[in-house]
N, C-alpha and C positions, 0 to 999 in steps of 0.2 A: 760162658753158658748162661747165658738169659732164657727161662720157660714162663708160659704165660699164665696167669691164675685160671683165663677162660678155658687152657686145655687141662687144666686140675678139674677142675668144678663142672664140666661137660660131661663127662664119665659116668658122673653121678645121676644122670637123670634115667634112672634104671626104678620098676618097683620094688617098693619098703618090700621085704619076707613079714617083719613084722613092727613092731612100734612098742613106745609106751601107751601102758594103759590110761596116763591121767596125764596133764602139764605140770612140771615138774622143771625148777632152778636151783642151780647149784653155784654160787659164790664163793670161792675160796683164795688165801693168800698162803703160802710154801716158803719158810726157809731152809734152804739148801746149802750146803756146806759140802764143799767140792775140792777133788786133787784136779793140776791140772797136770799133761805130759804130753809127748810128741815134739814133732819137727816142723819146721817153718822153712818155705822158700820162695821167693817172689821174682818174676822173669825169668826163671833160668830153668829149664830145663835137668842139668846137671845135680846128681843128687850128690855129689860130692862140695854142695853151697848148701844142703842142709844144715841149717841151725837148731840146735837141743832146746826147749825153751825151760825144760830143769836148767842144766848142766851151766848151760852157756849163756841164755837171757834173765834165769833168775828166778822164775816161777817155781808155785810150790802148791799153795792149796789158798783157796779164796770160799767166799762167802756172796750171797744174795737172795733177798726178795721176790718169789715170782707170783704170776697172780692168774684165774682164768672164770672164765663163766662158762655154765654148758645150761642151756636149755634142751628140754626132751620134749617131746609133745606126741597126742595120736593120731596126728594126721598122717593121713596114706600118702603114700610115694613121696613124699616131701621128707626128706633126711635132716636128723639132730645136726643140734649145731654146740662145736666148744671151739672158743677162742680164748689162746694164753697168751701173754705177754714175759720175756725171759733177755733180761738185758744183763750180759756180763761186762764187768767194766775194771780191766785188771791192770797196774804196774811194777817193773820189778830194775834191781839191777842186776850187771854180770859181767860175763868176762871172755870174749869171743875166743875159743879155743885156734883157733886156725884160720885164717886167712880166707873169707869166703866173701861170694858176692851176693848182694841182696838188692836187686832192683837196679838201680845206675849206681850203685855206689860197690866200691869192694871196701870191705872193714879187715883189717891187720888183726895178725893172730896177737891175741894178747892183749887185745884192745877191752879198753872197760866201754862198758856199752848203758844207758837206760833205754825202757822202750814201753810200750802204752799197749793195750789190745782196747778194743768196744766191739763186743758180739751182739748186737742186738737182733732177737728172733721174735718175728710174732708167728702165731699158728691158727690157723682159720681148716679147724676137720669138721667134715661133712661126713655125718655115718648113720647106716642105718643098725636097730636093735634087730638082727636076726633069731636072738634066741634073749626072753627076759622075763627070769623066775629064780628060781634058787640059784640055775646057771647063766650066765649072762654072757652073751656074742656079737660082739660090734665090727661092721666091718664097713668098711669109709676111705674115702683121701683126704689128704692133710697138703692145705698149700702152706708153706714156709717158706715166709720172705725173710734173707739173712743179709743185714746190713755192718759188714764189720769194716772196723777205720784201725788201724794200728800202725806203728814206729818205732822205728829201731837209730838210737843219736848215740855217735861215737865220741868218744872223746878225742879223738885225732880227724875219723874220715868224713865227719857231719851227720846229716841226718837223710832219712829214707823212709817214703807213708807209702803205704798200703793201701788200697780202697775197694773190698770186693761186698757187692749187692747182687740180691736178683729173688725171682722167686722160681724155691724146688717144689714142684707135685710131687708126693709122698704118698706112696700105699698106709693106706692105716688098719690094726685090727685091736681089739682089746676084748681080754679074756676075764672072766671073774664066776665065783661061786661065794652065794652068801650063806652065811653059816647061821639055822633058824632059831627065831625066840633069843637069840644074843644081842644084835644091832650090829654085830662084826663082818664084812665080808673081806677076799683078798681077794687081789685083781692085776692085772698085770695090761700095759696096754706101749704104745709104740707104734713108731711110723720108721718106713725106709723106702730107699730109692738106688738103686745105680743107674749113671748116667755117664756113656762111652768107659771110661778110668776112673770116675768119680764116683764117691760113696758115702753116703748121708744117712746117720739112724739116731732115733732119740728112741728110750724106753725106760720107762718107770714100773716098778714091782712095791705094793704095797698093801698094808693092813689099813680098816677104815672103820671107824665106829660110827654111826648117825645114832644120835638120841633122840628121844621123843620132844626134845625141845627145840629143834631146829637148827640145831649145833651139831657138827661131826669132826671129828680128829681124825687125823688122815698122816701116817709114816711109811716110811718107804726107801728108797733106792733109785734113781735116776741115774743115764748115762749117755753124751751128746756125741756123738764121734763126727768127726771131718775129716774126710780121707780126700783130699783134693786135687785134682790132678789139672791143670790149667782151666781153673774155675775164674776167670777174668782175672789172669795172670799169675795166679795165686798157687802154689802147689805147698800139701800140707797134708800133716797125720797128727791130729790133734784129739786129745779126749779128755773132757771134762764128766766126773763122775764121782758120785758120794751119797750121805743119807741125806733125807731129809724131814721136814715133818710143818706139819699145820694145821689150820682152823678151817673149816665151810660151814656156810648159811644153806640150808635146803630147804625149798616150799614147793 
């Protein structure tokens, strides 16, 4: 499943409802602190070669840095722009419960196993402000390109990489109400898509202070699912999800 960013970004040339009042940037960096779960499986249709990546590859909870910029602005029909950047980069070891096959290779039940992931996402949303005052209504597409490389090396049956890319067009909406004369609002915002079997959602729920000094504190909740069903080869039900929290710059 390969989609093109020109049919993400096409959609969008619809008129703004409405805008920001002034140009307005927002800088910010998120450490994230994440459980990871689900199953992994690579050419095989057969879910009976699902692999646990608790149980059986070793995963457990990781950590990482993400970062994004969103500029607003009030020009008509021309839609905001945020772009993140979100690179998971995890390894673990384990202990193949049962006899399964993973790509050309089959691994022995029993087999001690290490194995790598690299999820690299970046996200380019195009949205417009439908509603922006004390209640806030974004509604936009989000293209995400996902570049993940991962492997699974036996101790007896060798080793076996993974390699799935491409870019998903994603509905985007984000919700918020700011709470007045405080500098606190909460908000909640997220993209999704299904495509044939497959099923893509990111979604963050969080509290945000901005101060009068160009600093904001920003904590929350994040949650990445990958429900894949022959996503260039790849079939998988994965979920990365935990709290988080951070810094931005706003002018």
């Amino acid at each position: 499943m390969r989609l093109s960013l020109t049919a993400a970004t096409a959609a969008l040339l619809l008129p703004a409802l409405s805008g920001a009042d002034t140009l307005g940037v927002r800088i910010g960096a998120n450490y994230w602190d994440y459980d990871i779960s689900g199953t992994a499986r690579y050419k095989t249709k057969l879910s009976s070669n699902d692999i646990d990546v608790n149980d059986e590859l070793g995963y457990d909870n990781g950590n990482l840095g993400y970062f994004y910029v969103i500029l607003e602005h009030p020009v008509p029909f021309l839609p905001n722009v945020k772009i993140s950047k979100t690179d998971i980069d995890e390894d673990a070891n384990g202990v193949i419960s049962q006899t399964v096959t993973y790509g050309n290779i089959t691994f022995q039940a029993n087999e001690a196993v290490r194995s790598d992931v690299q999820l690299d996402q970046t996200d380019i949303t195009l949205y417009y402000s439908v509603l922006d005052n004390v209640v806030n209504l974004d509604l936009g597409l989000n293209a995400k390109y996902i570049d993940s490389k991962g492997s699974i090396t036996g101790a007896i049956s060798g080793t076996e990489s993974a390699d799935v890319s491409g870019w998903v067009p994603m509905a985007y909406a984000g919700v918020g109400v700011d709470l007045p004369f405080s500098g606190l609002s909460v908000s909640a915002d997220g993209s999704y898509v299904t495509y044939q079997d497959s099923d893509f959602y990111d979604f963050t729920v969080r509290v945000t202070y901005s101060s009068p000094w160009r600093v904001g504190l920003d904590a929350g909740y994040r949650k990445i699912k990958l429900d894949l069903d022959d996503f260039d080869g790849s079939y998988a039900d994965i979920e990365f999800d935990g709290p988080y929290a951070g810094l931005y710059l706003h002018f």
